[in-house]
Structures are given as C-alpha cells and as structure tokens.
Residue frames as qw, qx, qy, qz and C-alpha x, y, z in Angstrom:
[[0.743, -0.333, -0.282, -0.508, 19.93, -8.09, -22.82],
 [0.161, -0.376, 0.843, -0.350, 20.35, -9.92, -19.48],
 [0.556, 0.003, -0.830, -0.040, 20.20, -13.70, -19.26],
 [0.731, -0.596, -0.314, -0.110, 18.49, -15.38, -15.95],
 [0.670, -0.090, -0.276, 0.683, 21.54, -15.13, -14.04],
 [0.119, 0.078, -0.155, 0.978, 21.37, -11.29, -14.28],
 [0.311, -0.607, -0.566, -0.463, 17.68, -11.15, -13.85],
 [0.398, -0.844, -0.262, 0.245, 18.23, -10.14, -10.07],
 [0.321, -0.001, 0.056, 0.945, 20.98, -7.52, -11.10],
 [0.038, -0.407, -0.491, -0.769, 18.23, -5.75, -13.03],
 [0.502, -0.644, -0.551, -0.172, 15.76, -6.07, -10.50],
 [0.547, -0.550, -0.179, 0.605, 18.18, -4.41, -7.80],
 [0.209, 0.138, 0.298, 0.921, 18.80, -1.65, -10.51],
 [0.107, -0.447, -0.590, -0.663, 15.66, -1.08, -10.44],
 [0.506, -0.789, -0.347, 0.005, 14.56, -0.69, -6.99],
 [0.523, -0.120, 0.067, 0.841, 18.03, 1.15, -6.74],
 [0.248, 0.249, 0.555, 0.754, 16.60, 3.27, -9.09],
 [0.377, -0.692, -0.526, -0.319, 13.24, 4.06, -7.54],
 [0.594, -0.629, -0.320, 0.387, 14.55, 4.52, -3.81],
 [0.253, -0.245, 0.099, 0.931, 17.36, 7.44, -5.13],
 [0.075, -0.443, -0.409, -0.794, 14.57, 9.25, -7.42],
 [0.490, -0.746, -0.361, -0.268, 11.61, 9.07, -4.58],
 [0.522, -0.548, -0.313, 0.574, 14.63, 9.93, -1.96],
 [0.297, -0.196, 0.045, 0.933, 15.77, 12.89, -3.83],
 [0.291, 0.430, 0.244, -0.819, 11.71, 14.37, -4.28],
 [0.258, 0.032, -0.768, -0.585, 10.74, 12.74, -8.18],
 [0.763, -0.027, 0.213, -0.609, 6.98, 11.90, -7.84],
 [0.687, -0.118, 0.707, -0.123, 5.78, 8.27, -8.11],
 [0.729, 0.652, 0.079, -0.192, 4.35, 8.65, -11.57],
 [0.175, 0.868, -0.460, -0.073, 7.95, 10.09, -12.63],
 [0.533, -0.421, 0.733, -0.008, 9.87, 7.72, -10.60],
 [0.716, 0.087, 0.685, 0.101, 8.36, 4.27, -12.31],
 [0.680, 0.731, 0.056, -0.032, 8.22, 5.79, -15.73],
 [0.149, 0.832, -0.533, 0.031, 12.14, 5.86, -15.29],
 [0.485, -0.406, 0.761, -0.143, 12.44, 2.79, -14.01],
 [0.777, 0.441, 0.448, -0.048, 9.90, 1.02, -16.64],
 [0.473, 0.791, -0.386, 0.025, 12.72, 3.16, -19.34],
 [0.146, -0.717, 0.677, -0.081, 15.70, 1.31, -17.19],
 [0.721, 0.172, 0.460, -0.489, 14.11, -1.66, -17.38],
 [0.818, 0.537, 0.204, -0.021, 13.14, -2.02, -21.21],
 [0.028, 0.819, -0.573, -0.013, 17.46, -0.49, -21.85],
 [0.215, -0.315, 0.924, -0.016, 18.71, -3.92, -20.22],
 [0.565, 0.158, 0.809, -0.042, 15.69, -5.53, -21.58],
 [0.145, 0.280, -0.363, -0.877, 15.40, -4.28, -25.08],
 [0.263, -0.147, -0.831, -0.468, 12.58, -7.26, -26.51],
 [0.066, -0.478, -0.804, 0.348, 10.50, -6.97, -23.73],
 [0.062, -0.674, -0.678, -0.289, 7.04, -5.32, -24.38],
 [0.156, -0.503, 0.149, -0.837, 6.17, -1.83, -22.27],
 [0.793, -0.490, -0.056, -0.359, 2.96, -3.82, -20.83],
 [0.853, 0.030, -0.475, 0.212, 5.62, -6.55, -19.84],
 [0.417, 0.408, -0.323, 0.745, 8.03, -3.75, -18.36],
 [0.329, -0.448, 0.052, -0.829, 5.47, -2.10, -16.46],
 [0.896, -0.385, -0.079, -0.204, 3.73, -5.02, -14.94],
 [0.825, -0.071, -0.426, 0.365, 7.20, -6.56, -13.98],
 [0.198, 0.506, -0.164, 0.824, 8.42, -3.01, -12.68],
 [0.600, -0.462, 0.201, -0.621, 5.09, -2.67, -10.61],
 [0.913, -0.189, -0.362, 0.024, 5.62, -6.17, -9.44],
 [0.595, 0.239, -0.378, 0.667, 9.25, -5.35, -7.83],
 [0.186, -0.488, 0.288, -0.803, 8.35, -1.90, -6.35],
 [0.591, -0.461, 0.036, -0.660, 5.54, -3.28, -4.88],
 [0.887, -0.206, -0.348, 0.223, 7.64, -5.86, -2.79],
 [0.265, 0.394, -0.241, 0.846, 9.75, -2.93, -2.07],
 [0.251, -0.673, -0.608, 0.338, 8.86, -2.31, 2.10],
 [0.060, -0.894, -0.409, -0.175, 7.39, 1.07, 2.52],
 [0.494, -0.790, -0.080, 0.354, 10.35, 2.36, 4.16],
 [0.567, -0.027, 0.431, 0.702, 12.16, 2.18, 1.15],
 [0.275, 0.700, 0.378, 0.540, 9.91, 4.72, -0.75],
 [0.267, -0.022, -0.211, 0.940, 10.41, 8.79, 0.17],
 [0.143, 0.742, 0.540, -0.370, 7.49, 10.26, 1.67],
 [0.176, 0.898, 0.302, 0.266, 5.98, 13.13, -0.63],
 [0.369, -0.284, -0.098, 0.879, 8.60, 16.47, 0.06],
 [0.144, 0.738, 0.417, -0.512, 6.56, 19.46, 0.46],
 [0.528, 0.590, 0.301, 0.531, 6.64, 21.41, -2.67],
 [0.204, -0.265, -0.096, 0.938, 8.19, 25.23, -2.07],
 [0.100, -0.338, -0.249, -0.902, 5.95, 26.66, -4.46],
 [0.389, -0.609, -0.623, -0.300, 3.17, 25.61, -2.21],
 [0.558, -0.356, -0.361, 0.658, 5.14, 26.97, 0.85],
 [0.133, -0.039, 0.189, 0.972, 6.28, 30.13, -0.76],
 [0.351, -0.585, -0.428, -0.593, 1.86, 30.62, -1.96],
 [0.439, -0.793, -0.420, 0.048, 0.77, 29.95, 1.80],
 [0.501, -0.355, -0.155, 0.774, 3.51, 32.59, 2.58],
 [0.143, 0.301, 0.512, 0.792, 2.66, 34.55, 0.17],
 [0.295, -0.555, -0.623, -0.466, -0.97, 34.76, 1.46],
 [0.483, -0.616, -0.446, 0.434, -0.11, 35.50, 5.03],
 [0.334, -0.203, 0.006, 0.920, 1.68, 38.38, 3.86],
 [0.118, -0.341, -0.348, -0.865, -1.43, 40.02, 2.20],
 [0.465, -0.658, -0.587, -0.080, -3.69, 39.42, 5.05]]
C-alpha cells in the first residue's frame, strides 16, 4: 500500500498508464478500467467507488493532448473496402 509520500508515484503510474494504452489504440472504457485495476494493486483497502472517482479525478486533469485520439478501426476500413468492391 503506498503511504502519502508515494501518493504522487501512483498518480503518475496512473496517467502513465492511461497515455501508453490510449497511445497504443485501447478504448477509453478499457483504458480506465485498467487503470482503476492499477490503482486498487498499490491501493489494496481502497473501495472500487473510491478508485474510480480518484482515477477519474487524475485523468481528467490530464491535458487533452495527453489522451490518443480514437485510431480508425481496420475492420471498419477493410467493410467500406469491402463495399466498394461490390459496387
């Protein structure tokens, strides 16, 4: 469990954590539900609701530049290709 001292470790883990999942395509849903699991690891006593609301507290101080836009999906590519080719 981390003590006040490590409370900003954790917190850098965590937005650490978010930025490499949403850079490398992980939806948002995905993303914080790993982080809110990294989280409750270093904080084992701490509630879910607790995890979650501190979790969404962090991200959302986290500037916008830090998150990874949406990456197209292929399958959706590969359908509209798909469709051109029957037309």
């Amino acid at each position: 469990m981390c003590g006040a001292a490590d409370e900003a470790s954790c917190e850098r883990a965590v937005r650490r954590a978010w930025r490499d999942l949403r850079g490398l395509g992980t939806n948002e849903i995905s993303a914080f539900h790993a982080c809110t699991t990294l989280y409750l690891i270093r904080h084992p006593a701490a509630s879910l609701h607790e995890a979650r609301d501190l979790v969404a507290e962090w991200l959302d101080q986290d500037p916008p530049s830090h998150s990874a836009p949406e990456r197209p999906n292929p399958r959706q590519d590969n359908a509209a290709e798909f469709g051109r080719t029957l037309r």
